[in-house]
N, C-alpha and C positions, 0 to 999 in steps of 0.2 A: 242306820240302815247298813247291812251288812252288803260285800262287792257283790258277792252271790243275788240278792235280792235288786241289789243296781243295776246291773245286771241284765236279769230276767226280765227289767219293769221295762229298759231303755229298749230289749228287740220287741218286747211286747207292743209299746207306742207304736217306735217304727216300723214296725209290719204290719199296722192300722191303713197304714198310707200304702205300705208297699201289695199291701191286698185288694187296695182302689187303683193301680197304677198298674200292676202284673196285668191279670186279666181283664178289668175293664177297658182301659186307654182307648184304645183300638177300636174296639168297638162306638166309645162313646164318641171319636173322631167320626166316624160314620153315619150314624144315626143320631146324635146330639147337631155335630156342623155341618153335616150333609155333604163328606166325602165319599169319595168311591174306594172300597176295597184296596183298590192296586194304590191310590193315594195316600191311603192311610198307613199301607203296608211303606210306603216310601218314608214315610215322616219317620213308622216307625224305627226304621233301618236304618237310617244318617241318625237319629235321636240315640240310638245305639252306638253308633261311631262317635259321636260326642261322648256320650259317658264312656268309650273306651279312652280317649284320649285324656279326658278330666281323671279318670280313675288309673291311669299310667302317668304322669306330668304332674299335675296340678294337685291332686292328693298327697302323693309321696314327698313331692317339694313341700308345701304345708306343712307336714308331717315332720320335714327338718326343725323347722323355726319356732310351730305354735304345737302347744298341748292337747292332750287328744280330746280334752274338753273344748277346747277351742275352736277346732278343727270343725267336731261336731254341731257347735252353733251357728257357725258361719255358713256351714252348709246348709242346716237348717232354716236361719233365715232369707235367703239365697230361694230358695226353695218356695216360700213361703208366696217373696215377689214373684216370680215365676210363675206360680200358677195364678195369681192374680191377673199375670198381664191373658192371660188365656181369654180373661170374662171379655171382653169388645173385640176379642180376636174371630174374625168369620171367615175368611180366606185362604185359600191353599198355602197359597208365598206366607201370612199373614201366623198363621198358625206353625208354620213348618218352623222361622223364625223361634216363636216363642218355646216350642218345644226341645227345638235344641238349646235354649238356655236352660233349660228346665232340665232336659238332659244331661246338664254338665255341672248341675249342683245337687240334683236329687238324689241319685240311684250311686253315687258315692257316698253318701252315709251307712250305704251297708257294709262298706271293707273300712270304714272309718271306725264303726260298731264292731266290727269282727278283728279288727286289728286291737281293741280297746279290752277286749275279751280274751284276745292272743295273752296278749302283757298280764293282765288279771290270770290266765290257767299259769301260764311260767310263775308266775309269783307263787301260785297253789292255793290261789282264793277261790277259783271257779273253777265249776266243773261246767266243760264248753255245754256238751250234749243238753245238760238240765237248762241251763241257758237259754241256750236256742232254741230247745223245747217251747218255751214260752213266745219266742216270737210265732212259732207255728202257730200256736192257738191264737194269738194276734190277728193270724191273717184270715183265719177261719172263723173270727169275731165279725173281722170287716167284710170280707164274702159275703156272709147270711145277712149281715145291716143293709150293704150295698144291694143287694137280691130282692132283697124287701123294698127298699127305698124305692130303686129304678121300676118294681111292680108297681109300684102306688105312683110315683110321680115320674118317671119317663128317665132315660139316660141325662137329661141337662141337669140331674142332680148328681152325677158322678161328680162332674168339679167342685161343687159345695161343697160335698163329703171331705174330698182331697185338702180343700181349704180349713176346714175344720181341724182334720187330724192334724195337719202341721200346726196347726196355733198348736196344738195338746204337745206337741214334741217342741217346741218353742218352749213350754212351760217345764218340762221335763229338766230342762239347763237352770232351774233354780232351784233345783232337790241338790242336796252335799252329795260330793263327788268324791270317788274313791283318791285318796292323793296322790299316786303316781301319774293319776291322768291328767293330772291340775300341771305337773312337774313341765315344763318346756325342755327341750332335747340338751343335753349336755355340753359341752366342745367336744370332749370325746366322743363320744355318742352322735355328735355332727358330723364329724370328718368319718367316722366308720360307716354312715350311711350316706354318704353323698354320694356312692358310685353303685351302679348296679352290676357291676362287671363280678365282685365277689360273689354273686347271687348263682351264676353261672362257673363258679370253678368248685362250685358242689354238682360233681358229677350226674348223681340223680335226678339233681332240680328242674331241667331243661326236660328230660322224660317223663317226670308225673305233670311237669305242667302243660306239657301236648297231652295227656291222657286228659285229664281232665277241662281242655279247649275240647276236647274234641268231646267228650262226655254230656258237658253242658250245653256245647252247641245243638246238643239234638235235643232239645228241650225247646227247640223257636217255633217249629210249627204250634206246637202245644200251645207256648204262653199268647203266640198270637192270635191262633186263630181256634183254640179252644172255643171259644165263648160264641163265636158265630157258627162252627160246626154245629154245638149241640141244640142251638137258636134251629140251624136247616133242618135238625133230627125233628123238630115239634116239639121239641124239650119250653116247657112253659118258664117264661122269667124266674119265677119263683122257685122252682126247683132247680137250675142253672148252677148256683152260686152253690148247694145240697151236693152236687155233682161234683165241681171241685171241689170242697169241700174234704172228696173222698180221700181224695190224692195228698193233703194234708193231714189228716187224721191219721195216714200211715205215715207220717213223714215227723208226726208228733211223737209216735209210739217209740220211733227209729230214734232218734235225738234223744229220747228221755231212757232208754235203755242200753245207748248207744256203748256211755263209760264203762257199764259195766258188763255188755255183750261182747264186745270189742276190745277187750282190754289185752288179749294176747293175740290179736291179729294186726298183721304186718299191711303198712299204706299199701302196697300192693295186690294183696288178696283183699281187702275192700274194697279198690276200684276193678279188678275182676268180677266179683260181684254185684257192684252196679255196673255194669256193660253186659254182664248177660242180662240183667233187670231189663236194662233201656231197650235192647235189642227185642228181646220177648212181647215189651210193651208195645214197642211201633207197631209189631208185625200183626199183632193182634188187634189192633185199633183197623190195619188193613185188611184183615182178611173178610173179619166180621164188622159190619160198618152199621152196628145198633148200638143202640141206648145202653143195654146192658152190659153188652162186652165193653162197650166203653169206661162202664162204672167197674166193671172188674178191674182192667187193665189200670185203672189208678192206682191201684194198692201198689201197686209196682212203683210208684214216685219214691217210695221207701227207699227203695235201691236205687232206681235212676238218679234219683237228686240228693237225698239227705243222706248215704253211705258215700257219694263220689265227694260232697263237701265235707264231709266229717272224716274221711280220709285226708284230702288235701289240708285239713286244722292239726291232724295229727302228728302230718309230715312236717309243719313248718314250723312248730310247737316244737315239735323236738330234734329238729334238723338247724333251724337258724336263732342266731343269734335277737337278741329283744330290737336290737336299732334294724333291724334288716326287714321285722315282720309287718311292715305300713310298705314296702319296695315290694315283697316278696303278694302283699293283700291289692296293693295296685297294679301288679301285674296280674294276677288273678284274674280280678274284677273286670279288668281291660280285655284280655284276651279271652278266659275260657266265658266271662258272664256277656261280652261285649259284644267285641270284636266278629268273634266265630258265630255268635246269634245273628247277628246283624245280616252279615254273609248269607246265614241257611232263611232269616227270615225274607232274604228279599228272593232265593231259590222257592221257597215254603211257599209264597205269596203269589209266584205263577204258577207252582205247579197246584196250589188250589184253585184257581181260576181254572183248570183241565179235569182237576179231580179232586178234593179235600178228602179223600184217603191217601192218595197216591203225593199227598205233602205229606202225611204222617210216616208212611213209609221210606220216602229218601231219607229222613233222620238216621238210617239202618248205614250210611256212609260214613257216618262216624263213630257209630259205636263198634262197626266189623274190625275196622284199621285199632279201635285204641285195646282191641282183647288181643289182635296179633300182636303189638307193640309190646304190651305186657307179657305175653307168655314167654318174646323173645329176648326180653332185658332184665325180668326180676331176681333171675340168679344172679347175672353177672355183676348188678348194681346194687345188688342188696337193699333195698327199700319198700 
């Protein structure tokens, strides 16, 4: 099996699960265990803070001592328990528990995957975009499954699903493994990554990684309360998952034409680009609060989400060093995918209780600052 094909299959799996986990969660805490909105919104929000912390700390530590094949099992099976302990879990306190452990081994295999991918594009075996092309369609496999399923047997089969897909990425760590991922960190290679302070005396790194905190965080109304917005629309189960869906299919196109659309554009004029994306998209989801503008404004995730990460791959690829890219993918992960969501979803989660357009629109707080930020730094910092 070629790295390229490894690859492809390993974000394929895991965006099986991360397709059942994005947009479902939330919901299925509500209607599966019989939460309230503002409660689920809270799990979801510390659940966030956990995989920030795990995804700055506990990854990049890992990351020193065990191989990224390593890394990746332990997480996964980690993961595996986790959401098992879910099944007898029926209680506020009781669930909120389980979901923070579940938070702090799950949603870290993406920058475990993405770091894995880093070291594979620097080698010149992969090419990122066609890559993660393939998890997209991943997630857009498990949508329409999951869509279908919860039509025919109700939300309490969201966790079955979840439990499923992990066995499949459980079995994934028995397919041959490209061999640098096998390799454990070096002495060299140790001592040069144990501090994060070198991360920050690359002048740029501190400014594209606020752009894109700030880029991603306006994606938390979306990922949370997507699913019960288009539920309030009269959007029927079955076309739900169709809806998102959308927002992936352009996010597929972006990724798999990315290499070679993007090959003479600067990390900076691609997060320009996704901020006027993200921007256009809120304000649209606010103005007009239908079905259809809604299904429009997805095409826009192209730029909101898959140009602001596919910039951030480009800059770290070829800005840092190979022992730096699991520090440089946990700080990521932590901040722009964690931290900053967590923040806007527990903002997102009162101001939908007053209004669920008026949560889609404050996302417009982060993308205004990160288009000034850019305009006023990318000369002076060249990136």
């Amino acid at each position: 099996m070629s790295n390229q094909r490894w690859m492809s299959l390993n974000f394929f799996v895991f965006f099986l699960t991360w397709g059942i986990f994005l947009p479902y969660w939330t919901g299925w805490l509500v209607q599966a265990k019989g939460l309230s909105v503002t409660e689920a919104s809270v799990i979801m929000g510390f659940g966030l803070l956990a995989r920030g912390a795990s995804s700055l700390f506990v990854f990049p530590l890992a990351s020193k001592y065990l191989s990224s094949q390593t890394v990746i099992f332990v997480l996964t099976a980690g993961s595996l328990v986790a959401a098992l302990m879910h099944i007898p879990s029926s209680t506020f306190a009781t669930l909120f528990v389980v979901t923070m452990l579940f938070s702090i081994v799950f949603p870290p295999l993406l920058p475990a995957l993405d770091t894995a991918a880093g070291t594979l594009v620097q080698q010149g075996d992969v090419h990122y975009g066609k890559s993660r092309s393939y998890g997209s369609i991943g997630f857009i496999v498990s949508v329409l499954i999951i869509s279908m399923i919860t039509g025919y047997f109700g939300e309490q089969a969201i966790l079955g699903s979840m439990v499923i897909g992990l066995c499949f990425m459980l079995f994934m760590r028995l397919l041959p493994t490209p061999p640098v991922l096998l390799a454990k960190p070096k002495v060299k290679e140790l001592t040069e990554s144990l501090t994060l302070k070198n991360l920050w005396k690359i002048k740029s790194f501190p400014i594209v990684l606020l752009i894109v905190i700030l880029l991603q965080g306006a994606h938390a109304s979306y990922y949370n309360y997507g699913y019960i917005y288009l539920q309030e629309l009269g959007v029927n189960k079955y076309y739900i998952g169709m809806i998102i869906n959308i927002a992936v299919l352009f996010e597929i196109i972006c990724f798999l034409k990315a290499d070679r659309l993007f090959t003479n554009w600067k990390p900076s004029s691609l997060l320009i680009l996704a901020a006027a994306g993200s921007t256009l998209r809120w304000v649209l989801v606010f103005i007009f609060p239908n079905v259809w503008v809604f299904m429009i404004s997805q095409s826009l995730h192209a730029l909101s989400f898959a140009v602001a990460h596919y910039a951030f791959m480009v800059y770290i690829t070829k800005n840092l060093p190979k022992q730096q890219i699991p520090n440089a993918q946990g700080i990521y992960s932590a901040l722009a995918l964690s931290f900053s969501t967590a923040v806007l979803t527990l903002i997102g989660g009162f101001l939908y209780e007053i209004s669920p357009n008026l949560s889609f629109l404050s996302m417009v707080i982060c993308t205004g600052p990160a288009i000034l930020i850019l305009l006023a730094t990318r000369r002076k910092y060249q990136y």
